[in-house]
C-alpha positions in Angstrom: 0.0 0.0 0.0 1.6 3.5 -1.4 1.5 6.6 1.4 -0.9 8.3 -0.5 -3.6 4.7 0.0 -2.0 4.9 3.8 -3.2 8.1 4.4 -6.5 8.2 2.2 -7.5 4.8 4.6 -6.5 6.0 7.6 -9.0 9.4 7.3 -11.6 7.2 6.2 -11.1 5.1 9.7 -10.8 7.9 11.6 -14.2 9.8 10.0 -15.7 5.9 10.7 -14.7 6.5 14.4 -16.0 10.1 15.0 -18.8 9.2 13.2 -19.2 6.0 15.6 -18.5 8.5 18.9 -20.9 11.0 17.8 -23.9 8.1 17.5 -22.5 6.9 21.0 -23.0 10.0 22.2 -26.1 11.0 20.8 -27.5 7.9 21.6 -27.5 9.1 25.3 -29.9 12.1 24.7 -33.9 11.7 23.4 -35.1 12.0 20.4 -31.9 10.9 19.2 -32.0 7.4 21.5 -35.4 6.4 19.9 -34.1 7.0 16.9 -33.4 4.3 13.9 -29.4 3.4 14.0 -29.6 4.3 10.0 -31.2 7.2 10.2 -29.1 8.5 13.0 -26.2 7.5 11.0 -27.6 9.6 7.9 -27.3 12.2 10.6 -24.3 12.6 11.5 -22.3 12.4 8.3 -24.1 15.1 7.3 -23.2 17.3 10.8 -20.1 19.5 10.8 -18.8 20.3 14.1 -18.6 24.1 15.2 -17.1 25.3 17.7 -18.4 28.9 19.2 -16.4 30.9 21.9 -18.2 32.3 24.7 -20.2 35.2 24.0 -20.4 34.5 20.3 -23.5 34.1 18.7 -24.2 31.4 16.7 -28.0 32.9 14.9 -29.9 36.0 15.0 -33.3 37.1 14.1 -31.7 39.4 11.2 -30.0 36.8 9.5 -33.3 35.6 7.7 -34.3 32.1 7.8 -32.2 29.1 9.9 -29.8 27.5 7.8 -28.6 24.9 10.4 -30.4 22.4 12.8 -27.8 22.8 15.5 -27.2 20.2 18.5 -25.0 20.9 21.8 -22.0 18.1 21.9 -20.0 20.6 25.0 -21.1 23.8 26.7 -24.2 25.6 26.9 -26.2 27.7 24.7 -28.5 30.1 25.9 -31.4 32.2 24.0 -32.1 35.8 24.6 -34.8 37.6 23.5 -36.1 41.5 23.9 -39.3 41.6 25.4 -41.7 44.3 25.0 -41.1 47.0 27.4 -37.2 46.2 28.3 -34.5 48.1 27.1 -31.9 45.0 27.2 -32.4 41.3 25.9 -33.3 38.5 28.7 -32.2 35.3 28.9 -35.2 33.0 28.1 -33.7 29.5 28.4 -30.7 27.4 28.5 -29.8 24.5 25.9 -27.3 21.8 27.7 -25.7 19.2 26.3 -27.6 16.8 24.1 -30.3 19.2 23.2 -31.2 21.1 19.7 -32.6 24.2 18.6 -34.1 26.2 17.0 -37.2 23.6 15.9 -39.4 25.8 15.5 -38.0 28.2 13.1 -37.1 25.2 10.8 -40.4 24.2 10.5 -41.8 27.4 10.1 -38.8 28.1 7.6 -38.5 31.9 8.7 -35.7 33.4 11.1 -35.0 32.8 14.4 -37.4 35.4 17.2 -34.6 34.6 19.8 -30.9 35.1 19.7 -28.7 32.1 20.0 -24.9 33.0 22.0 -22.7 30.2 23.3 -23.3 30.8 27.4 -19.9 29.2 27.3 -16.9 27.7 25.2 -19.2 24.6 22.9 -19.6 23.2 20.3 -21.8 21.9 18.1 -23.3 19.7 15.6 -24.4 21.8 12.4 -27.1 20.0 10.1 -27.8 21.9 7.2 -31.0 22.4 6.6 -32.3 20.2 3.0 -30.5 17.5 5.2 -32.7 18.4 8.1 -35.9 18.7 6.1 -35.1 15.2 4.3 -34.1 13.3 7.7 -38.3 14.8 9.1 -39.0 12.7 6.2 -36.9 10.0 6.4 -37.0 9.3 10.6 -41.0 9.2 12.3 -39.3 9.6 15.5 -37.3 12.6 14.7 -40.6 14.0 12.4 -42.5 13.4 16.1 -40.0 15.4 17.8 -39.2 18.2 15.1 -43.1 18.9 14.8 -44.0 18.2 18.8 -41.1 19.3 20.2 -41.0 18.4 23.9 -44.4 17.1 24.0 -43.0 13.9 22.4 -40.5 13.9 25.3 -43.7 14.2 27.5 -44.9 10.9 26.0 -41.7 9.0 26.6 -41.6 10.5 30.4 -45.3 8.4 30.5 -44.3 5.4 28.5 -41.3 5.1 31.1 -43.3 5.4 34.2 -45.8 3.3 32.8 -43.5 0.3 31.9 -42.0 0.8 35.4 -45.2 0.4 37.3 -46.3 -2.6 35.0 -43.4 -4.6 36.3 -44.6 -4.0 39.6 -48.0 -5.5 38.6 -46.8 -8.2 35.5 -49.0 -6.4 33.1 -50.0 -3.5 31.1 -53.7 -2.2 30.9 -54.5 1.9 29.5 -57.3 3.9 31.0 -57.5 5.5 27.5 -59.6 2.6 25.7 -62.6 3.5 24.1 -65.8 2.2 25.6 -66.4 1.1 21.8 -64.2 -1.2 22.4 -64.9 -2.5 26.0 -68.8 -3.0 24.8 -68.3 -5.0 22.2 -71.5 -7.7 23.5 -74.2 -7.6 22.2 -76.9 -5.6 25.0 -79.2 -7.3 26.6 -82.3 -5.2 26.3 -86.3 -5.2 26.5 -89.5 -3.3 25.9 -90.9 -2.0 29.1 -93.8 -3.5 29.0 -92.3 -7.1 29.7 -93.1 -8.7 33.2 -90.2 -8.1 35.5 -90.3 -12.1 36.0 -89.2 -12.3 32.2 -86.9 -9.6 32.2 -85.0 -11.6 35.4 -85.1 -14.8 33.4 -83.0 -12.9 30.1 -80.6 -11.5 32.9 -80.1 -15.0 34.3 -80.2 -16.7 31.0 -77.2 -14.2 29.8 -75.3 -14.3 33.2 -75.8 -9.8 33.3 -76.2 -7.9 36.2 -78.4 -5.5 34.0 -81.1 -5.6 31.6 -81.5 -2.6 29.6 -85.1 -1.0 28.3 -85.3 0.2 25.0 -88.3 1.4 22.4 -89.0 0.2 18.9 -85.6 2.5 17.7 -83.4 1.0 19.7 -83.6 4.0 21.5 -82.4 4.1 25.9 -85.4 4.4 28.2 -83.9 3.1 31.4 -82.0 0.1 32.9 -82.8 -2.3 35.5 -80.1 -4.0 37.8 -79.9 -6.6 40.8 -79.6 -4.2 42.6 -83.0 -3.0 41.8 -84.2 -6.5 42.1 -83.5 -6.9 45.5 -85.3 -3.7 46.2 -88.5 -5.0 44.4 -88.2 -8.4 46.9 -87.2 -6.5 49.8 -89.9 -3.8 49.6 -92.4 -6.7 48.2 -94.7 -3.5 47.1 -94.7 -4.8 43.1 -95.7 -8.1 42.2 -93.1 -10.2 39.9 -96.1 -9.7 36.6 -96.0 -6.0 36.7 -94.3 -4.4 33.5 -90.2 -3.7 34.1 -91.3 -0.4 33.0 -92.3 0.5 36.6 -89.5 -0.3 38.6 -86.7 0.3 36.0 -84.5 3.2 36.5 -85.6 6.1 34.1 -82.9 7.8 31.6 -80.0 6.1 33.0 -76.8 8.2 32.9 -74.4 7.4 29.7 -71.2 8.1 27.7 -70.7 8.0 24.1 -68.6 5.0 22.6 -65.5 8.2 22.6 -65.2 8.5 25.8 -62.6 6.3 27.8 -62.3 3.5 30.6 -61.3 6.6 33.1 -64.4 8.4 32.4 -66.5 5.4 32.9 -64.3 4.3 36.1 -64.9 8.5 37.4 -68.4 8.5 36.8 -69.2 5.0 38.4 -67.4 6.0 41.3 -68.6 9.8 41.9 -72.6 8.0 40.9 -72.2 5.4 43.2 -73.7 3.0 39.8 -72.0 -0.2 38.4 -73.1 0.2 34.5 -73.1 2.6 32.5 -74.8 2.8 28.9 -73.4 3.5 25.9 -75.2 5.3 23.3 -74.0 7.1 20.0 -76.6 9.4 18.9 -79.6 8.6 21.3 -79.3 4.7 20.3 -78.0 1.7 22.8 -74.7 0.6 21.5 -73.5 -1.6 24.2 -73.1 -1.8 28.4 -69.5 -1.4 29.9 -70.0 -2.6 33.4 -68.0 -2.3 37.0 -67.1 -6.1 36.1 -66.1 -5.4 32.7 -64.2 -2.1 33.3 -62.1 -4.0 36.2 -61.6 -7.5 35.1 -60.0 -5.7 31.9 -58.1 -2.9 33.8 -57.2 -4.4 36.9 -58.4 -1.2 38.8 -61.6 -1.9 41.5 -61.7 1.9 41.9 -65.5 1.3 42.1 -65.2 -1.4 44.6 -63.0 1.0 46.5 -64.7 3.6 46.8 -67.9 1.7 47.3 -65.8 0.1 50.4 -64.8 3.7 51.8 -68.8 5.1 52.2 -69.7 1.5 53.3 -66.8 1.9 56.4 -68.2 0.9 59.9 -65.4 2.4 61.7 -62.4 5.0 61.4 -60.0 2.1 61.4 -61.1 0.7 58.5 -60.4 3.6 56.4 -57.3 3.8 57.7 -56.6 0.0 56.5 -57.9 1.4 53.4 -55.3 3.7 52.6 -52.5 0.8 51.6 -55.3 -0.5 49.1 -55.4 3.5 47.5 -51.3 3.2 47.2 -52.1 -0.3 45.3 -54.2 1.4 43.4 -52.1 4.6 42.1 -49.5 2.1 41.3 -52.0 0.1 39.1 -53.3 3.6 37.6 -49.6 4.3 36.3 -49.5 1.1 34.9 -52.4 1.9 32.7 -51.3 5.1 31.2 -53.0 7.3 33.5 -51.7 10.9 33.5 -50.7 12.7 36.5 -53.7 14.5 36.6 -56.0 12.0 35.9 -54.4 10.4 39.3 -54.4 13.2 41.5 -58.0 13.3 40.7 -59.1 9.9 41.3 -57.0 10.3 45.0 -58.5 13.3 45.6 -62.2 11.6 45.1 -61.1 8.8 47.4 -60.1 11.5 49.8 -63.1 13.0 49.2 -64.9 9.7 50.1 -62.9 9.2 53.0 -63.5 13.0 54.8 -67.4 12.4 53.8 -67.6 9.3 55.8 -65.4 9.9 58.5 -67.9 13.1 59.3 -70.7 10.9 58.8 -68.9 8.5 61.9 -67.9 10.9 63.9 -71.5 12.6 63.8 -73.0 8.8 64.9 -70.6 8.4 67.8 -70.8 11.9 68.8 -74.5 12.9 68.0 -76.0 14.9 65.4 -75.2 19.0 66.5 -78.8 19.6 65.2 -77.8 22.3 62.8 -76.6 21.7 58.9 -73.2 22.4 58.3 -70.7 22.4 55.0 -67.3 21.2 55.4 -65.0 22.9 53.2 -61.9 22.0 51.8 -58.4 24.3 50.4 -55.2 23.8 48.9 -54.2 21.1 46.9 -57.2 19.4 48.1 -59.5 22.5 46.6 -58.0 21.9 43.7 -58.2 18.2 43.6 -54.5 17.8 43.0 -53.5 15.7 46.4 -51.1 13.0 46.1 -50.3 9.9 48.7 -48.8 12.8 50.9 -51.2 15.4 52.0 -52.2 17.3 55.4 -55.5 18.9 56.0 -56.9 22.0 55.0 -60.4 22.6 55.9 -62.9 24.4 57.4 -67.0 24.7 58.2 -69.1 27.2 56.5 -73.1 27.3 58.5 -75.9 29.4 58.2 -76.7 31.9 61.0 -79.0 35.3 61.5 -76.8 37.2 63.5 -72.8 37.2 65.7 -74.9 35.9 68.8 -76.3 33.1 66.4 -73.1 32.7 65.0 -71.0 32.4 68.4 -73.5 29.8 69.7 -73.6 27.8 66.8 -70.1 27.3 66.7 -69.7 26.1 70.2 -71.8 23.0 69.5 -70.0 22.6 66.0 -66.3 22.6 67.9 -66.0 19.8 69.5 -67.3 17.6 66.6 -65.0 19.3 64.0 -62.0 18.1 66.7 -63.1 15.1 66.4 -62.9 15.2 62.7 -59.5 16.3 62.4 -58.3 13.7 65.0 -60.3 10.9 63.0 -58.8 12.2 59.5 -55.2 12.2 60.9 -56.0 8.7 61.9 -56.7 8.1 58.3 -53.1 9.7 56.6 -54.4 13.3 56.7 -51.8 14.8 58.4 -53.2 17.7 61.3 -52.3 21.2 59.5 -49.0 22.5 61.5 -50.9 26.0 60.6 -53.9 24.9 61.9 -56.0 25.8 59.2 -58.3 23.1 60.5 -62.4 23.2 61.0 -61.9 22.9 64.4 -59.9 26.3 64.8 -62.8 28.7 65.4 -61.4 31.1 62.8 -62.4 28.7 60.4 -65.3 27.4 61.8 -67.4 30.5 60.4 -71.0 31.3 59.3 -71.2 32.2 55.7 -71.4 36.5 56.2 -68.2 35.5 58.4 -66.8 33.4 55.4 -67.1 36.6 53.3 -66.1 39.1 55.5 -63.0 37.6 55.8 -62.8 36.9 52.2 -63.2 40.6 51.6 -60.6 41.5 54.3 -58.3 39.6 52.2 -59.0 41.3 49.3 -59.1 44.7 50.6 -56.2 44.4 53.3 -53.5 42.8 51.1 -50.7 42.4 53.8 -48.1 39.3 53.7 -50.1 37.2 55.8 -53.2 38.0 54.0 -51.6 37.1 50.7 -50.3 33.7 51.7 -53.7 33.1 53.2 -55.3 34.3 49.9 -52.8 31.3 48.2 -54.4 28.8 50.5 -58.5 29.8 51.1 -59.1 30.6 47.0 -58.3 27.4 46.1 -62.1 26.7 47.9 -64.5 23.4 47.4 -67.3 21.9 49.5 -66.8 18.1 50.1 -70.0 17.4 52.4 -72.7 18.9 52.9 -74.6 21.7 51.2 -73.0 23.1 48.3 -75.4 26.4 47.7 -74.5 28.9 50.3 -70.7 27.9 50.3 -71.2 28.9 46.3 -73.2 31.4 46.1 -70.6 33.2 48.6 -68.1 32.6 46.6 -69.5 33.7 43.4 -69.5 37.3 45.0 -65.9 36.9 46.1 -64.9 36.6 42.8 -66.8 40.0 41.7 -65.2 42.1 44.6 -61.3 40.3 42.8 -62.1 41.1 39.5 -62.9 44.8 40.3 -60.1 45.1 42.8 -56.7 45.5 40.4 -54.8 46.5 43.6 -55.0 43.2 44.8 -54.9 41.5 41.4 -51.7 43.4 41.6 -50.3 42.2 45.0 -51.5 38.6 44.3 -49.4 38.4 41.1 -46.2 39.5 43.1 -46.7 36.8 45.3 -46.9 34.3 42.3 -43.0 35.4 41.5 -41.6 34.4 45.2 -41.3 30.6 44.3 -38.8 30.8 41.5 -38.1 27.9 39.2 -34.8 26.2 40.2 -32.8 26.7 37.3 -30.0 29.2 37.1 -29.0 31.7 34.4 -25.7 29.7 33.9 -26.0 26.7 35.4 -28.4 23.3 35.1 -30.5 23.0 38.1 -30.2 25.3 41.0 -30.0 23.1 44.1 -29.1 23.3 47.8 -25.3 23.9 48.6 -25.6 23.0 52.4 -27.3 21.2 55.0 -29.7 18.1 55.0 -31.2 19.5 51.9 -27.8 19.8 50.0 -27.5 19.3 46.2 -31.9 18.7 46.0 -34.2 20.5 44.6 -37.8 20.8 46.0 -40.4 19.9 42.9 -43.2 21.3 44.7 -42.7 24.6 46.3 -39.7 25.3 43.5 -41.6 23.6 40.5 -45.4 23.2 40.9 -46.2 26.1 42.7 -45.1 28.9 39.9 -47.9 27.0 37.8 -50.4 26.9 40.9 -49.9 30.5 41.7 -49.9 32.1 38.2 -52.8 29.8 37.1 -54.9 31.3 40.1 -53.8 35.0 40.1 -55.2 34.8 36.3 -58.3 32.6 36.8 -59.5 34.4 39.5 -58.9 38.2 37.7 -61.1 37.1 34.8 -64.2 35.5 37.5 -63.1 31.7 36.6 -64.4 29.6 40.2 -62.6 26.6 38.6 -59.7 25.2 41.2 -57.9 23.0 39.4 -55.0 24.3 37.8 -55.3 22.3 35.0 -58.7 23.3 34.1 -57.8 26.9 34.8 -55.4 27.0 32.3 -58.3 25.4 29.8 -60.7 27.5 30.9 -58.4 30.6 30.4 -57.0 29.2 27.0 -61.0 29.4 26.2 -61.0 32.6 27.8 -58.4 33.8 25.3 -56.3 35.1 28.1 -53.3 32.7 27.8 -52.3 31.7 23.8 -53.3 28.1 22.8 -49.2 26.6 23.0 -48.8 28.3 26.2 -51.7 26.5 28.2 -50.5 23.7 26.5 -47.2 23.7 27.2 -47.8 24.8 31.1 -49.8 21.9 31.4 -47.4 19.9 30.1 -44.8 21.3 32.5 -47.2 20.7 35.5 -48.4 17.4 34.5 -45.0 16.3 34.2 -43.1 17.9 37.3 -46.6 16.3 39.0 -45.6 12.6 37.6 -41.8 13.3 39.0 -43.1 14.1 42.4 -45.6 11.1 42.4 -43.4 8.5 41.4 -40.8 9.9 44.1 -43.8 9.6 46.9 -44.7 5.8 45.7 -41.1 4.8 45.9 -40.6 6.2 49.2 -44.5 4.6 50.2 -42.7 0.9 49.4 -39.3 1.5 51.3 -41.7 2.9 54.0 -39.2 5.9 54.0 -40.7 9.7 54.6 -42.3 12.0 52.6 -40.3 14.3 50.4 -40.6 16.9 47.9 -37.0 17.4 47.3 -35.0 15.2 44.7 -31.5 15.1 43.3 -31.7 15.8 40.1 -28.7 13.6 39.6 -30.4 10.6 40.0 -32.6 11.2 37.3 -31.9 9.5 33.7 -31.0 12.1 30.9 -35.1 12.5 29.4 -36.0 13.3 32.9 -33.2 15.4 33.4 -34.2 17.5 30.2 -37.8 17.1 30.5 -37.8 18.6 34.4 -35.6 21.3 33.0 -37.6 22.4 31.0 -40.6 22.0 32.6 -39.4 24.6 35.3 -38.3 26.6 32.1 -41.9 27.0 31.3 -43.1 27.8 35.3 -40.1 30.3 34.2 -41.6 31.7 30.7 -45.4 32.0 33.2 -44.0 34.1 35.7 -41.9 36.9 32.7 -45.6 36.7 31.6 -47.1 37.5 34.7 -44.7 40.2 35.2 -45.3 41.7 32.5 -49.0 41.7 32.5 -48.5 43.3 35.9 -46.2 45.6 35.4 -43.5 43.7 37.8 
């Protein structure tokens, strides 16, 4: 072999080896680890590697459309942008190692809105961009990514969690079926004029719990269950020849064949029923029952919540709360979103507070006047996880203050009680003592206001962090229509009050995001807490907060932050990709700091909010930072809105 051959083969091994190193290494970060190994290798002998001193910028908005889908191999990049009102650029966000930018203005084909400067010495991987446009086409993963951006991640973050609670339970189930697809048999189903006798005989014949009644067009008229049955033998009123028609159920509640196992699994539980109908366009399709619904997911939410308002004694809700961590595991193994979890705990919860009142007023004797037990927070706002205290309060009807005063002494000692028996059950008592049985918060509704409007009017710090706590506000037993109606003029006196509007969106910006202008994550440099990160107070809060401050300006009585941003998205306060993208954020910090909490339930290890983000694998890492880049991107909004 001549020198020249020598040389011309040893440049071909070496490009062979970068190119080899550079799929090693991008093989660490998503999208690029989902990726097809020839598509990725397509990639990367089309990259050039740049390298960009700190300070430099690498594009600008003036330079007219990208050229070059860039990824980070070393350093950091870091975006700034003027924003309306400033007279010098901010840092919006941080690009690490592993990630790429700018998507969207590739897609769109137009410039850059945000300058890109190396933070530090980097460099990076330049794809030019026919090669970029070409691999969208080539690589569905990538063409997922490029056009979702981190949402894609999102559904990795889920698939991950998902897989890891399956091996916990052997198996994999989703919530998200269709109920077209769970009632595939054939209905059994009468006219309600046949004898219930006969209408028994089909249900036993077919081995149903249910017998549904129908007209000529196939149309639903009502449904008749066991349950009914033993009603008719037990009340022995109708005779066995009458027509079904008089003891079936009337207009039975239903769900179109779109809607999913979780809505089916909410519905049975918060109706107390164990079928429900479904009907696409007025006519009977099919019946998904409790024994369906369960036998296919694995999930006896029904039978568990039926349990809970069936409990004889406090004790045995308290056994009952092992079965609810069962039961959050089994939801993550079928797909179920964070929120969709927090919810279904929170009704459970809900269950649980309604029965325990219900025990403690048989053991302690009814107080002989009506009362509404309230709840705040996280629980308001039906976003509680395994680990939750209490937050709650009574809200009664009274003439006058004398009225009031008296009242409340006989509604005291029972709302103790409460507390006590709720602690008994998981709920830990409220080191604040915003608990019923503080006779602050044990208050007749024209109290309940009045300090509602000294909140509003008096904004000091202590009203503010109050204001974060009672606005989150729902009734869990009891009356619903004076707690509401109350709070319905609340919500008039915040809309017209900008002052406080004001104040309440400065105390949105105390809980900053933990992630630096320079650095990854900001974490704690001392102390127990050292090098963690608390994902609730530093992560889910900024959403909390700014959702509220904005829901509650524009007269939205919604708690859940969630469905505050949807309602404001409908509202056309916050753009479309911003709600989604906050509730992406939240939904996803949420699943971080549940998963944490159901690891720590099985090694029968404490509580926490605060994680090292160390521990985390590289999509979590990047998914978390940006996440708390969003709660970022919500609070430069908010302070702008607000002048800040």
């Amino acid at each position: 072999m001549s020198r020249d051959e020598a040389f011309a083969q040893a440049g071909k091994t070496a490009v062979m080896q970068n190119v080899h190193g550079t799929m090693a290494f991008l093989q660490n970060y998503p999208p690029f680890s989902q990726m097809e190994t020839s598509h990725l290798a397509w990639m990367v002998e089309r990259c050039e590697l740049r390298f960009y001193a700190q300070g430099e910028s690498i594009i600008r908005p003036q330079e007219g459309p990208v050229k070059y889908f860039y990824i980070v191999k070393q350093g950091m990049v870091r975006g700034e942008r003027l924003i309306v009102g400033q007279e010098t650029p901010e840092t919006t966000f941080e690009i690490s190692v592993g990630e790429c930018f700018p998507l969207a203005a590739l897609i769109g084909e137009r410039a850059t809105r945000t300058e890109h400067i190396a933070g530090q010495d980097c460099f990076c991987l330049a794809l030019p961009q026919a090669d970029f446009v070409r691999l969208v086409s080539l690589s569905a993963t990538f063409r997922d990514f490029a056009l979702r951006g981190v949402s894609s991640l999102l559904d990795q973050v889920n698939q991950q969690a998902q897989l890891k609670a399956a091996e916990n339970l052997g198996a994999q189930y989703s919530l998200d079926t269709r109920l077209g697809d769970l009632a595939v048999r054939q209905p059994i189903s009468c006219r309600a004029t046949l004898p219930i006798r006969e209408a028994v005989r089909h249900m036993h014949e077919a081995s149903v719990g249910s017998i549904v009644i129908t007209n000529a067009e196939q149309r639903l008229e009502g449904i008749f269950t066991l349950r009914d049955l033993r009603a008719v033998v037990a009340d022995g009123v109708v005779e066995m020849s009458e027509h079904i028609g008089q003891v079936m159920t009337p207009a039975p509640y239903h769900l179109p064949p779109n809607a999913t196992a979780f809505d089916a699994a909410i519905a049975m539980t918060e109706r107390h029923i164990a079928h429900i109908c479904v009907v696409d366009h007025g006519r009977l399709l099919g019946v998904v029952s409790e024994r369906d619904l369960f036998s296919l997911q694995r999930v006896d939410l029904v039978h568990l919540a039926r349990t809970i308002r069936q409990a004889s004694r406090v004790s045995s809700l308290a056994a009952m709360r092992t079965d609810i961590r069962h039961l959050v595991e089994s939801m993550l193994a079928h797909g179920a979103s964070s929120s969709q979890i927090t919810h279904i705990v929170t009704l459970l919860n809900d269950h649980t507070v309604a029965r325990v009142i219900e025990l403690c007023i048989e053991e302690h004797g009814d107080p002989g006047v009506p009362f509404t037990w309230l709840c705040f927070g996280s629980e308001g706002r039906r976003e509680q996880t395994l680990h939750t205290d209490q937050d709650n309060g009574i809200l009664f009807e009274a003439a006058n203050a004398t009225e009031a005063e008296a009242i409340r002494s006989r509604l005291l000692p029972l709302a103790k009680r409460i507390n006590h028996a709720l602690a008994e059950c998981s709920f830990a008592l409220c080191k604040g003592n915003i608990m019923a049985s503080n006779p602050k918060l044990c208050l007749s509704r024209q109290e309940w206001a009045a300090r509602f409007d000294q909140m509003i009017r008096t904004t000091t710090q202590e009203n503010l962090l109050a204001s974060s706590i009672f606005f989150d506000f729902r009734v869990v037993w009891g009356d619903p229509d004076g707690a509401e109606s109350m709070f319905a003029e609340v919500l008039d006196h915040i809309a017209a009050n900008e002052v406080f509007q004001h104040q309440l969106a400065q105390h949105a910006l105390v809980s900053r995001p933990p992630i630096g202008r320079f650095r990854d994550f900001v974490v704690a440099r001392s102390g127990a807490e050292k090098d963690t990160l608390d994902v609730k107070t530093q992560g889910l809060i900024p959403f909390v907060d700014g959702a509220r401050v904005l829901a509650l300006a524009h007269r939205i009585s919604e708690c859940n932050t969630i469905d505050r941003f949807r309602l404001l998205r409908e509202a056309g306060v916050i753009e479309p990709l911003d709600a989604d993208a906050y509730e992406e954020a939240y939904q996803l910090i949420q699943l971080i700091r549940m998963q944490q909490h159901q690891r720590q339930d099985r090694e029968n290890l404490p509580f926490s909010n605060r994680i090292d983000p160390d521990t985390l694998n590289h999509l979590d890492r990047r998914i978390l930072r940006e996440s708390f880049r969003q709660a970022k991107r919500l609070q430069s909004s908010l302070a702008l809105r607000y002048q800040l």
